[in-house]
C-alpha positions as CSV (number, residue, x, y, z in Angstrom):
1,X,102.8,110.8,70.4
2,X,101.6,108.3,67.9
3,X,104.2,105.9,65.6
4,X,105.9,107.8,62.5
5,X,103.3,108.0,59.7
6,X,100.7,107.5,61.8
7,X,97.9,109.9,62.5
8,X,95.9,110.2,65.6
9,X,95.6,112.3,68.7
10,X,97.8,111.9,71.5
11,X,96.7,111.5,75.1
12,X,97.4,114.4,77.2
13,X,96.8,115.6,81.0
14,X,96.6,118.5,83.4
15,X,96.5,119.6,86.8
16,X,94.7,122.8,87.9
17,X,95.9,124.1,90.9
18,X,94.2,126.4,93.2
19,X,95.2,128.3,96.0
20,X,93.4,131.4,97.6
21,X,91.1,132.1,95.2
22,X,94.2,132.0,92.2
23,X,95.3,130.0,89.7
24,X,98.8,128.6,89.0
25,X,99.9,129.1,85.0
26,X,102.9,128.8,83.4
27,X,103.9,130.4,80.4
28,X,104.9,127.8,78.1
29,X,108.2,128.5,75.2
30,X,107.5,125.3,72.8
31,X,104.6,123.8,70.5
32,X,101.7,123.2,71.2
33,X,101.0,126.6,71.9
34,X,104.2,128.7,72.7
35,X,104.1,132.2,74.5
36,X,100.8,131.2,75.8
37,X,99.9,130.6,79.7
38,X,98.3,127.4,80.6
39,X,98.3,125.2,83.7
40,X,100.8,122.3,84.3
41,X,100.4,119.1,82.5
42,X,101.7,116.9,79.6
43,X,101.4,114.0,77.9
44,X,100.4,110.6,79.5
45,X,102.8,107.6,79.0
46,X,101.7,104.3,78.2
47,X,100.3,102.3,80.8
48,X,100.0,105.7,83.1
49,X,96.9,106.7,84.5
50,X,95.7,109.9,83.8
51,X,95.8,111.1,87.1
52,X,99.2,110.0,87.9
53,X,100.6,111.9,84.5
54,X,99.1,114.5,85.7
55,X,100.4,114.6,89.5
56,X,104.1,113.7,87.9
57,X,103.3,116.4,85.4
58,X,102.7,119.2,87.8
59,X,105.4,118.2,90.1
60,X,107.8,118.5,87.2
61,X,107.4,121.3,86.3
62,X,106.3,123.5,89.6
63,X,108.6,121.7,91.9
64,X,105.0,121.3,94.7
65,X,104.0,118.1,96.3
66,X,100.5,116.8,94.2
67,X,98.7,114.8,97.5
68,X,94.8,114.5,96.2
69,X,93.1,115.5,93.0
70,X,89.7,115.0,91.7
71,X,88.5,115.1,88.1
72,X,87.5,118.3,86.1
73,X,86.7,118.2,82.2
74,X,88.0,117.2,79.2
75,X,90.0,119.4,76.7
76,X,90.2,118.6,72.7
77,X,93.1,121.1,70.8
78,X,93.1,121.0,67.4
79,X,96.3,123.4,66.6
80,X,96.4,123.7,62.6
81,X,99.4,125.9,63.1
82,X,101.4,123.6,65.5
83,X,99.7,120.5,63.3
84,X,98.7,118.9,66.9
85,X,95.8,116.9,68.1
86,X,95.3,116.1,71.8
87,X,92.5,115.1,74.1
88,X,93.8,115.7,77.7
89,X,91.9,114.6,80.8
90,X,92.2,117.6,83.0
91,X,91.6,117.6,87.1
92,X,92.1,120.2,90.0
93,X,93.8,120.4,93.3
94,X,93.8,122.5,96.5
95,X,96.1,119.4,98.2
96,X,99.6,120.2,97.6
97,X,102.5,121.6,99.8
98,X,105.6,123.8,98.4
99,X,106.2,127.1,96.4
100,X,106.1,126.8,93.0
101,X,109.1,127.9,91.3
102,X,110.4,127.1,87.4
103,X,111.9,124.5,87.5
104,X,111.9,123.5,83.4
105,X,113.3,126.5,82.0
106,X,113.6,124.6,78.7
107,X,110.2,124.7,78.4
108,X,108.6,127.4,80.8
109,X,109.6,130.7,80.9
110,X,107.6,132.2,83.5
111,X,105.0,130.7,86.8
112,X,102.9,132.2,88.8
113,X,99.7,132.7,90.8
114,X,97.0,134.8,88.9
115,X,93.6,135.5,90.1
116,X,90.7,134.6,87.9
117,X,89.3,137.8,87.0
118,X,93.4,139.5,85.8
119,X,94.6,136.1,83.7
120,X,97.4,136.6,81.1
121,X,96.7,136.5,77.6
122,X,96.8,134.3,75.7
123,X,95.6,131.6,77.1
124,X,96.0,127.7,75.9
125,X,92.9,125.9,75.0
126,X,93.7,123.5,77.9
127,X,93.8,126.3,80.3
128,X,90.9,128.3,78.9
129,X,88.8,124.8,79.1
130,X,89.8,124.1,82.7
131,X,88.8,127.6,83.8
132,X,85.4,127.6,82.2
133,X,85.0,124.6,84.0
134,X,86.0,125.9,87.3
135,X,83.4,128.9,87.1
């Protein structure tokens, strides 16, 4: 995020990734947004291209092999309650290889494949945002 005492939104990414007609989501356990399901993704570190923070982002925390992405929309969250501001550049996959399995328990307490018309509640803005776009 920004400097101490400084006050602007922080550069974020995510990966949606698609397989048989599901989605992968995570639930997450931390701010922004804690106990709700989103996809994989994080913040992007300087001098990191959005797309690679989000490949290394996924991989991270899913334990898969990102190979190709493309681009999908862009997510704003405004959290008043977590006091967070993020725009996050978000993009899709059906190019990866492995099982997903949990492998940040510090910060995700549950991963899995859900189809799109039985998605766990709540959702995170970033996840809700990527879906819309996918439909």
């Amino acid at each position: 995020m920004a400097s101490p005492g400084i006050d602007i939104p922080g550069l974020g990414c995510g990966l949606a990734i698609l397989r048989d007609g599901k989605i992968l989501l995570c639930r997450r356990l931390k701010a922004p947004e804690a106990e709700h399901w989103s996809i994989v993704g994080g913040k992007v570190d300087h001098m990191e291209r959005s797309e690679d923070a989000a490949r290394r982002e996924a991989e991270e925390e899913s334990g898969l092999s990102i190979h190709s992405t493309r681009f999908l929309c862009i997510s704003e969250q405004m959290i008043e309650s977590d006091r967070q501001h993020w725009i996050s550049l978000i993009y899709v996959t059906e190019d990866f290889s492995g099982e997903p399995r949990l492998t940040e328990p510090d910060k995700l307490s549950e991963i899995g494949w859900f189809d799109f018309t039985a998605l766990p509640q709540p959702l995170s803005r970033f996840a809700a945002d990527a879906i819309r776009a996918l439909r």
